[in-house]
C-alpha positions in Angstrom: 0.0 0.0 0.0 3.0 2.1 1.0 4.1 2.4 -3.0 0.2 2.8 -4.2 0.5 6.4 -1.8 4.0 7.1 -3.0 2.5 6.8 -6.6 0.1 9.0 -5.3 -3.1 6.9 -5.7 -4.1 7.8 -2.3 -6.0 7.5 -0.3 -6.7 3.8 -0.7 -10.6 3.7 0.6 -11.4 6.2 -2.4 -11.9 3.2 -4.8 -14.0 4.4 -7.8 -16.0 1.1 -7.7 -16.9 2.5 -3.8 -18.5 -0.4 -1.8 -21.4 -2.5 -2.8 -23.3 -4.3 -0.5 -20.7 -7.0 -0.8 -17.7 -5.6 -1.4 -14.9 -3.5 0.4 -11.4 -2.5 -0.6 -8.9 -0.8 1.2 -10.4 0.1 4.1 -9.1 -0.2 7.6 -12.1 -2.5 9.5 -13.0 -2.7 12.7 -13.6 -3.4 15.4 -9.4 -3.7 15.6 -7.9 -1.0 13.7 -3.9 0.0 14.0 -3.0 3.6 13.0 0.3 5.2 12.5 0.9 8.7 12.6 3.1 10.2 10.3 5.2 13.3 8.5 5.8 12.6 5.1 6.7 13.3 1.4 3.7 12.9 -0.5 2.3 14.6 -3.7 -0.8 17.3 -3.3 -2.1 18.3 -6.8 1.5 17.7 -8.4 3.3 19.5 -5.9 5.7 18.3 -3.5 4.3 18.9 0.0 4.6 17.1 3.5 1.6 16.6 5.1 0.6 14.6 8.4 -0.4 10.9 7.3 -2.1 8.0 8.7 -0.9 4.3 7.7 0.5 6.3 4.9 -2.4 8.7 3.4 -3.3 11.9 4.1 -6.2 11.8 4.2 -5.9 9.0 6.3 -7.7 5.7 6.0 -11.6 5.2 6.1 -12.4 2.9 9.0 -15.2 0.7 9.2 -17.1 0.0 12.6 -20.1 -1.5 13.2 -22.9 -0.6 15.7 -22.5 -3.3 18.5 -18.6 -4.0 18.4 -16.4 -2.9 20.9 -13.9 -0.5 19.2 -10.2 -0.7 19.9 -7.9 2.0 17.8 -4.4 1.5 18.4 -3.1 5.0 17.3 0.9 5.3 17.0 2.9 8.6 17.1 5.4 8.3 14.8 6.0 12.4 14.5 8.5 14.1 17.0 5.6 16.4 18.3 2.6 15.0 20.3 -0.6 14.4 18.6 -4.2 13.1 19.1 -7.4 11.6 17.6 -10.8 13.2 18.0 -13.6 10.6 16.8 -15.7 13.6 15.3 -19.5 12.9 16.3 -19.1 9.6 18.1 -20.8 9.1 22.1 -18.1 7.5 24.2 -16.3 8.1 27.5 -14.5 11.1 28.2 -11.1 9.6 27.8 -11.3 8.2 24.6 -12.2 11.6 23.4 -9.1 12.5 22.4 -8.8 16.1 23.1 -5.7 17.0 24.9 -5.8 18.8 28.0 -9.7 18.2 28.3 -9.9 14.5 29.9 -6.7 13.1 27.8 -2.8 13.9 27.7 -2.0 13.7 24.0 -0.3 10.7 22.6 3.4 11.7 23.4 6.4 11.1 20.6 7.1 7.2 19.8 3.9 6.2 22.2 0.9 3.9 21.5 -2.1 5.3 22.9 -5.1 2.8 22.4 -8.8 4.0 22.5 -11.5 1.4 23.5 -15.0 2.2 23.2 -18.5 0.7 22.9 -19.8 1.6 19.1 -23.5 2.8 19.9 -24.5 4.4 16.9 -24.2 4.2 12.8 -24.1 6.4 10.0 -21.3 8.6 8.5 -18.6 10.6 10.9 -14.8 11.3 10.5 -11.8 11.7 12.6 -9.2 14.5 13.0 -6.3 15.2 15.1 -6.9 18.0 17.9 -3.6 19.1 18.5 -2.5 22.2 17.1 -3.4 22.7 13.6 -2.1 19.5 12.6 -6.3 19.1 11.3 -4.9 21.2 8.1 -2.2 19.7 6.9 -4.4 16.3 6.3 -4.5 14.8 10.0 -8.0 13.6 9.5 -10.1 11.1 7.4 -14.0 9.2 7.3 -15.3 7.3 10.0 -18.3 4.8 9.1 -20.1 2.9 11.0 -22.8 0.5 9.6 -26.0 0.1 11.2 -26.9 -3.2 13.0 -30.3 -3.3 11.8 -32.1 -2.2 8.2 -31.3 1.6 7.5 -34.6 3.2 6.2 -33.6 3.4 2.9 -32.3 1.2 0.2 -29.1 1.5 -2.1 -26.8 0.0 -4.3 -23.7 1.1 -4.2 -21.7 3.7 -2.2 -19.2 6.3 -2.1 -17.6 8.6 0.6 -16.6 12.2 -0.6 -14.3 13.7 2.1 -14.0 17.5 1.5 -10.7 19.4 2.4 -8.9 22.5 2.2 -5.2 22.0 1.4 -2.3 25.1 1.8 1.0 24.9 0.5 1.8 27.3 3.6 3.0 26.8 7.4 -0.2 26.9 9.1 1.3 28.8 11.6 2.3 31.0 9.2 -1.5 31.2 8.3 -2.5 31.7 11.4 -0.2 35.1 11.7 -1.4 36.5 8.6 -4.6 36.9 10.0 -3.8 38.1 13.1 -1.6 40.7 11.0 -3.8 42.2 8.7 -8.1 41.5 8.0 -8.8 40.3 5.2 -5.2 38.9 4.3 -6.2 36.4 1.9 -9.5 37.9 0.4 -8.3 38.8 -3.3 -11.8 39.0 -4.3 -12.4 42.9 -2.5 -14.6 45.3 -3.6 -13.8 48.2 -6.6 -14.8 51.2 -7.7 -16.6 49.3 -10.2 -19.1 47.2 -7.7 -19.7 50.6 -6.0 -21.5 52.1 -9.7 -23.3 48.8 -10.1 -24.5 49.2 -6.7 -25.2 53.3 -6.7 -27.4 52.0 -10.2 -29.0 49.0 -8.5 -29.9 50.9 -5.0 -29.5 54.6 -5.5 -26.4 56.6 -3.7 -27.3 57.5 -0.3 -28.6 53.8 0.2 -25.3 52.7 -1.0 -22.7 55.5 0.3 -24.7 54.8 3.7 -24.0 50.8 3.3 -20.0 51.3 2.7 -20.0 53.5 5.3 -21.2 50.9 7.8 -19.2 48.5 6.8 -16.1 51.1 6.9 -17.0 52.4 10.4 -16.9 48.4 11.7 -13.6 48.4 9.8 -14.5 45.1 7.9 -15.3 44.2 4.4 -19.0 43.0 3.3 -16.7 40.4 1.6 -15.3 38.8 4.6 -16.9 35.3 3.6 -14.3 33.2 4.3 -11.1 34.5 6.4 -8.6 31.8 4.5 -9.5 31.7 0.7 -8.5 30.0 -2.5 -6.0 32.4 -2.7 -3.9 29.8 -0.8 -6.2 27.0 -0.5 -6.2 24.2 -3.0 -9.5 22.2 -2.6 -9.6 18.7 -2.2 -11.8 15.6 -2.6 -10.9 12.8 -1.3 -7.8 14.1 -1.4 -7.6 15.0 -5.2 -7.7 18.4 -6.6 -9.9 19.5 -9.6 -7.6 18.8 -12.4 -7.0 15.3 -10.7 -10.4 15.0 -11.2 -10.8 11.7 -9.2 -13.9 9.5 -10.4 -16.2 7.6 -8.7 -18.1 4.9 -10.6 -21.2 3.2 -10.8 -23.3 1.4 -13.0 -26.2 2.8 -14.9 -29.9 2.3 -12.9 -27.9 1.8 -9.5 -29.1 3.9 -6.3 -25.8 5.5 -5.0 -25.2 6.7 -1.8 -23.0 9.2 -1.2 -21.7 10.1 2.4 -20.1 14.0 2.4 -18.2 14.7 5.1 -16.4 18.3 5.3 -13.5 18.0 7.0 -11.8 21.2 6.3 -9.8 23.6 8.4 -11.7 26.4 7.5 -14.2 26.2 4.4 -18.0 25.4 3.5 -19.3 24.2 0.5 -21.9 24.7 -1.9 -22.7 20.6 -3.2 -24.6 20.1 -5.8 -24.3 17.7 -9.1 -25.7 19.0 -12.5 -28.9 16.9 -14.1 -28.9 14.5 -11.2 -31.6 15.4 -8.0 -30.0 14.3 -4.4 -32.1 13.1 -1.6 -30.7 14.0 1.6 -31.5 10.8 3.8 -28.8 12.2 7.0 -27.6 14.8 8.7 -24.5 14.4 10.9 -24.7 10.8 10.7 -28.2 10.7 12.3 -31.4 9.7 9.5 -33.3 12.3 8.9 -37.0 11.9 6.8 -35.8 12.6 2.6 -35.6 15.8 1.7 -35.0 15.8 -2.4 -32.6 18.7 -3.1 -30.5 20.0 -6.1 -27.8 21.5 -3.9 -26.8 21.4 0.4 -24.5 24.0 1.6 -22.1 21.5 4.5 -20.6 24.0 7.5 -17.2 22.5 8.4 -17.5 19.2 10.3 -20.9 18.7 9.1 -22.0 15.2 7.2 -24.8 14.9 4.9 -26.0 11.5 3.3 -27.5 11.7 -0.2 -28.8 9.3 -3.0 -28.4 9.9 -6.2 -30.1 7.6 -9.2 -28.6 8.4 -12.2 -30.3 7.1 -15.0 -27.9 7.5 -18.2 -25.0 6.2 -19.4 -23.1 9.8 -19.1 -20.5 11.7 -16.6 -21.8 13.6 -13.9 -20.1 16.5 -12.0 -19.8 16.5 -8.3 -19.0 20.0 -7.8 -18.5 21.6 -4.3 -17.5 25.1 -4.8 -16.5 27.1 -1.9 -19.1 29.7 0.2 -17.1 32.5 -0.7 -16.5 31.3 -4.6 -12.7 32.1 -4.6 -12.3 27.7 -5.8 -14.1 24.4 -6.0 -13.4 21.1 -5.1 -14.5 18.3 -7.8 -15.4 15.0 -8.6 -17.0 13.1 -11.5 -19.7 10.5 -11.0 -19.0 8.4 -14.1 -20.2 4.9 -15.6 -16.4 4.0 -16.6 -12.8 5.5 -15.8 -11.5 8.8 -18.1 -15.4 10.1 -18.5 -16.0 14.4 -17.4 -18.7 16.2 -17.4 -18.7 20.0 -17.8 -17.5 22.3 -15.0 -20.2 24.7 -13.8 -18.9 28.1 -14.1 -18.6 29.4 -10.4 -21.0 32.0 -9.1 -19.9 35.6 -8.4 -19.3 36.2 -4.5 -22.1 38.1 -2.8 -22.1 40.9 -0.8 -22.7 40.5 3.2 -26.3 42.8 3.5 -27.9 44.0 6.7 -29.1 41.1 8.1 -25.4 40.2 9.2 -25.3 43.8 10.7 -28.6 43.1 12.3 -27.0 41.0 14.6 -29.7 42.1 16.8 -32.3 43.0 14.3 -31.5 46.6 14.6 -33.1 49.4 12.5 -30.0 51.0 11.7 -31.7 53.5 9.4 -32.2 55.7 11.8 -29.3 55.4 13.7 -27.0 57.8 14.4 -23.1 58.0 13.5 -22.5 58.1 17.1 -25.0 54.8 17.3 -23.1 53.2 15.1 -20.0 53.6 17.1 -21.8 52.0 19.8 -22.3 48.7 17.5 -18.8 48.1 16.9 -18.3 45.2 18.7 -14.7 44.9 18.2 -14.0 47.6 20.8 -16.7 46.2 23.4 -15.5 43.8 26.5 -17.3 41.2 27.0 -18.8 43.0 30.2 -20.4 45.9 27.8 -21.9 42.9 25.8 -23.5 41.4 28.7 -25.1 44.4 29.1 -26.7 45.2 26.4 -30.3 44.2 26.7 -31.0 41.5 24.3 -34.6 41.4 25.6 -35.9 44.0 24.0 -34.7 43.4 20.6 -36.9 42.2 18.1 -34.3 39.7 16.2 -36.2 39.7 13.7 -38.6 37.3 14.7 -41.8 38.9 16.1 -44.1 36.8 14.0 -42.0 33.5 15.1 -42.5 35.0 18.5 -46.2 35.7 18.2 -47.2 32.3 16.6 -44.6 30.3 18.9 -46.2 28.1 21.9 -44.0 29.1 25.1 -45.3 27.1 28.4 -46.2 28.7 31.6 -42.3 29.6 32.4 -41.9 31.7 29.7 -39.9 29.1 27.8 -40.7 28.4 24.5 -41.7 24.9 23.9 -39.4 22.0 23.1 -39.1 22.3 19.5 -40.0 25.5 18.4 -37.6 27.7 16.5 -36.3 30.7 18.3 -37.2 34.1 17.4 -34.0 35.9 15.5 -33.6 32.0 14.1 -33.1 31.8 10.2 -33.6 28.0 9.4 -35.7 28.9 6.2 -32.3 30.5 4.6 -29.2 28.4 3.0 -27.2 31.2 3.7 -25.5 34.3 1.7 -24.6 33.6 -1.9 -27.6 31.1 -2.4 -30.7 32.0 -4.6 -33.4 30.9 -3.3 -35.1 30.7 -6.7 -32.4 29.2 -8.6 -32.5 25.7 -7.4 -33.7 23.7 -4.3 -31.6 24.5 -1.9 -31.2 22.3 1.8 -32.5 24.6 4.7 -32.4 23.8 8.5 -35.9 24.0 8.3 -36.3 20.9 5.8 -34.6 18.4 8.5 -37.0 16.2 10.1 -36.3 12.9 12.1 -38.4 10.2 12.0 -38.9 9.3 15.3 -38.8 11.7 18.0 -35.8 11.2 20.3 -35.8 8.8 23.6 -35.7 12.3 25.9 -39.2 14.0 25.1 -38.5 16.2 28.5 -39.1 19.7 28.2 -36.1 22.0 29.0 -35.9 22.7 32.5 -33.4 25.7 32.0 -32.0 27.8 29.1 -28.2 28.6 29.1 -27.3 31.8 26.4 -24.0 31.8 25.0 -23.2 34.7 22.4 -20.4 34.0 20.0 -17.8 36.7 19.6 -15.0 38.2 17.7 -12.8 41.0 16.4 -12.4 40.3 13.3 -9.2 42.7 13.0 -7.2 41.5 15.9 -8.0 38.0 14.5 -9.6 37.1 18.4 -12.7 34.8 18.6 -14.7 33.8 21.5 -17.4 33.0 23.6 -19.6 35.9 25.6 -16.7 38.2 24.9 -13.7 36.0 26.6 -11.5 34.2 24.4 -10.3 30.5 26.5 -7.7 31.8 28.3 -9.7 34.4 29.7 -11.8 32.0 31.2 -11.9 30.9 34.9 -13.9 27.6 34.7 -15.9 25.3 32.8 -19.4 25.5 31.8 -21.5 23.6 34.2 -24.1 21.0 33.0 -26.4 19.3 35.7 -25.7 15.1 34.8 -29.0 14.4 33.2 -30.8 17.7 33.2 -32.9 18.2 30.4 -31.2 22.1 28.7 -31.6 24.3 25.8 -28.6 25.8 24.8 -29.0 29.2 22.9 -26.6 30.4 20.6 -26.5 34.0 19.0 -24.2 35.1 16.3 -23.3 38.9 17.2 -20.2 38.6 14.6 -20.5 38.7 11.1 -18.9 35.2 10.1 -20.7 32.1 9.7 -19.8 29.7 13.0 -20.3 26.2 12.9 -20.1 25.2 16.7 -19.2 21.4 17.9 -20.3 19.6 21.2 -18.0 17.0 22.0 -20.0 13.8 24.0 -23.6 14.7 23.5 -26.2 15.3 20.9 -27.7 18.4 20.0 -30.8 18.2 19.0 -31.7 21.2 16.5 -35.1 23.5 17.4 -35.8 24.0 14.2 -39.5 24.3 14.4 -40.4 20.6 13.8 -42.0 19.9 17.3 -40.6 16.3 18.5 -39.2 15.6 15.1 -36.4 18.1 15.2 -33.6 16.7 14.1 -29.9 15.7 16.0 -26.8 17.3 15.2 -23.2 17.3 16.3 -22.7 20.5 14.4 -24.6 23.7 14.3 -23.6 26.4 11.5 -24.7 29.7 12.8 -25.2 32.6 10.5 -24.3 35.7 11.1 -26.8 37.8 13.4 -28.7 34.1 13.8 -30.1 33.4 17.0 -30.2 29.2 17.0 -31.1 26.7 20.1 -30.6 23.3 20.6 -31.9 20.9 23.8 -29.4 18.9 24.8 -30.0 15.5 27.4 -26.9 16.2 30.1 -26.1 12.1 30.4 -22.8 12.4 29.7 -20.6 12.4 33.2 -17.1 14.7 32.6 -15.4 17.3 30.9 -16.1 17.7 26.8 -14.9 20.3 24.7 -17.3 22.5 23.3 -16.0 25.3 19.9 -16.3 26.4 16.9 -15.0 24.0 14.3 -13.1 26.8 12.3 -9.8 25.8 13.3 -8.2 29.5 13.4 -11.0 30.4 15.0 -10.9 27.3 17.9 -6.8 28.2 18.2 -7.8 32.4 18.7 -10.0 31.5 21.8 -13.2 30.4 20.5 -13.1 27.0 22.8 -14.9 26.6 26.1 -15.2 22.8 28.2 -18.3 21.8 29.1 -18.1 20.0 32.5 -20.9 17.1 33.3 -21.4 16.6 36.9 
């Protein structure tokens, strides 16, 4: 296998025959699995680059569980740096978490560390290291697990689709460019140009009045994505898009594709021209089929789709990046050496009001010296916990008038928050131009074995300063914090997040589920992952059953290393 990687035919589980029912290739299978860690030569895209590998692929090997084994990982640290293995979306003890410092010590230089846990759930997950920003330079890979008893839905064939952002670059080095200067690696800025089309398209005062918000906050209303393709290359399953890596299948089959994003730092816009997807999971969890022609994925997110391709022709799977500056890129072909045509990528939007209205703020008749008062960059955390959220109509006062809250005051377990926007992909989607996957369309199909309601709310507001590159939680970045978070063991909580920043966060729960309010009553769905939008106001109830310390961040990994990282202690 070692000369297959060298050749760079990695990484060994991306067969393009994928897995039928009967068949497997490649693939590390449980419930024994031995991992070496590594820093080697390999090949990225044609170039020479060293990136982290596991059993000699980066990404590293898909590994195959089943729901009912008893898991043991024997994970060997063959780097001269410590290093660790998170088992992203998987319920197991504390200690076989894998994040260092939380309830483990790192696997040191030259040790074995081996994790041991019951496997009590199925569907489609993936690992990554948690030490330093050894995730970006293709510490990570798919985990699957296969259900002990009949899935919901049937299929043919399948194929796993790991997306990843690659850089040529130090992280580190990353990682001080945007603490340096905003917007270091956004080539895709504004010009005098866009400021015509806009004066045209919304008159001057509406638009000298818009650039001057966006000035006074000194930020860009393109600051999609803070690392870009201006240094990213875009990877599936470890190919780039002139690699164009193929996965095959034979007319009439039902294919199932699992997408796991297991970037650093990007989302992506999925989608496959002439061919309809039916979303059938969501962060490993089944979820009741939504048919769609394209999903946006947050980082760390999974979705299951099938796909039924009728005709003997090439399909693209194109995942194109939420601020449009790349793509990653597949094809879905009946034989080897087939392509379809490339969509052309769309142009990037423009960040509107509603990410200024964090807090649903009229800001037409604000003031300049108002406006000063909203830059959040300059406020402590103390001057954000004390601005009244209360009286601020998030943009929700119909949610809020048609929403059933019980005789607390609490809304009831289910219903979508006021200031929530889970009828919106996000910015850069057109509603009208295709189906497009919304919170709002995920639906379980059973309602989940805690049908308590909530017996307290817990508000966390995610933070940032977007020019000194800090991120955090309630204004304090993680070393500016005394203590954990306390959880009560097996209290019933909803956990409410708003977005005050103007970034997209997708936020990660390590131990428990979280299950989604997204106004489906007891069907919402469960997630591991939450992407909040900017100025969003999300919740999530969340079953307190597991005893310990858990990490609890946003998945952007800049973001996690500039403070956004809190622990979330169970007792």
């Amino acid at each position: 296998m070692g000369s297959a990687a060298a050749l760079g035919l990695r990484p060994a589980w991306a067969d393009p025959w994928g897995q039928t029912n009967t068949y497997a290739k490649g693939i590390e299978e449980g419930p024994e699995v031995a991992l070496a860690i590594r820093r080697e030569s390999l090949e990225i895209d044609g170039q020479a680059a060293r990136p982290y590998t596991i059993n000699g692929e980066s990404p590293g090997p898909m590994i195959r569980l089943k729901e009912g084994q008893d898991a043991v990982l024997r994970v060997t640290n063959l780097l001269d740096e410590p290093t660790s293995i998170h088992w992203h979306g998987l319920i197991l003890p504390p200690d076989q978490d894998g994040v260092p410092g939380v309830s483990f010590a790192g696997i040191a230089p030259g040790e074995t560390f081996t994790y041991r846990f019951p496997v009590r759930q199925n569907g489609t997950y993936w690992y990554h290291s948690h030490s330093g920003l050894q995730e970006q330079l293709g510490h990570a890979g798919p985990l699957i697990i296969d259900a002990a008893e009949r899935e919901p839905f049937r299929y043919d064939r399948e194929h796993v689709l790991l997306l990843t952002d690659w850089t040529f670059e130090d992280p580190m080095a990353v990682f001080r460019n945007l603490k340096t200067a905003e917007g270091y690696y956004n080539f895709q800025e504004r010009t005098i140009g866009d400021f015509f089309a806009d004066v045209r398209e919304k008159g001057f005062a509406a638009t000298a009045e818009m650039r001057g918000m966006w000035a006074k906050m000194r930020m860009s209303s393109r600051d999609i994505a803070d690392v870009t393709g201006s240094t990213y290359t875009y990877l599936l399953n470890g190919h780039s898009p002139e690699e164009n890596w193929t996965a095959l299948f034979k007319a009439g089959e039902r294919i199932r594709l699992r997408v796991i994003n297991g970037s650093a730092m990007s989302y992506f816009d999925v989608r496959i021209p002439g061919l309809k997807m039916t979303v059938v999971a969501a962060d490993g969890q089944p979820v009741q089929p939504v048919p769609v022609d394209e999903f946006r994925i947050g980082v760390a997110e999974t979705y299951d789709v099938l796909v039924a391709p009728e005709d003997d022709t090439a399909y693209t799977i194109f995942a194109e990046s939420m601020d449009r500056s790349g793509y990653a890129r597949a094809t879905l072909a009946p034989r080897e050496g087939m392509a379809a045509e490339i969509p052309e990528r769309r142009r990037i939007a423009d960040r509107g009001m509603e990410a200024m209205g964090a807090h649903g703020m009229d800001h037409s008749s604000m003031s300049d010296s108002d406006m000063e008062g909203m830059d959040h960059s300059n406020m402590s955390g103390d001057d954000r916990e004390g601005m009244d959220h209360s009286e601020m109509d998030h943009g929700g006062s119909m949610a809020r008038e048609s929403a059933k809250t019980r005789g607390n005051g609490m809304l009831a377990a289910g219903e979508a928050q006021p200031g929530s926007r889970y009828d919106q992909a996000g910015i850069g989607i057109d509603p009208n131009a295709r189906r497009t996957l919304v919170y709002r369309d995920l639906k379980a199909f059973t309602p989940w074995p805690d049908r308590r309601e909530p017996g307290r709310e817990l508000e966390l507001h995610l933070t940032g300063n977007m020019e000194r590159y800090m991120w955090s939680f309630d204004g304090k970045t993680f070393s500016e914090v005394t203590g954990p978070i306390h959880f009560e063991k097996d209290e019933r909580l909803r956990l409410i997040l708003v977005n005050d920043t103007m970034m997209e966060h997708p936020i990660h729960l390590h131990g428990m589920w979280m299950e989604l309010e997204n106004g489906q009553g007891e069907l919402i769905p469960r997630k591991h992952t939450l992407n909040i939008k900017p100025g969003e106001r999300v919740s999530a109830l969340i079953t307190a059953d597991a005893e310990g310390s858990w990490a609890f961040h946003c998945h952007l990994l800049y973001h996690m290393d500039a403070g956004m990282f809190r622990v979330v202690k169970v007792a």
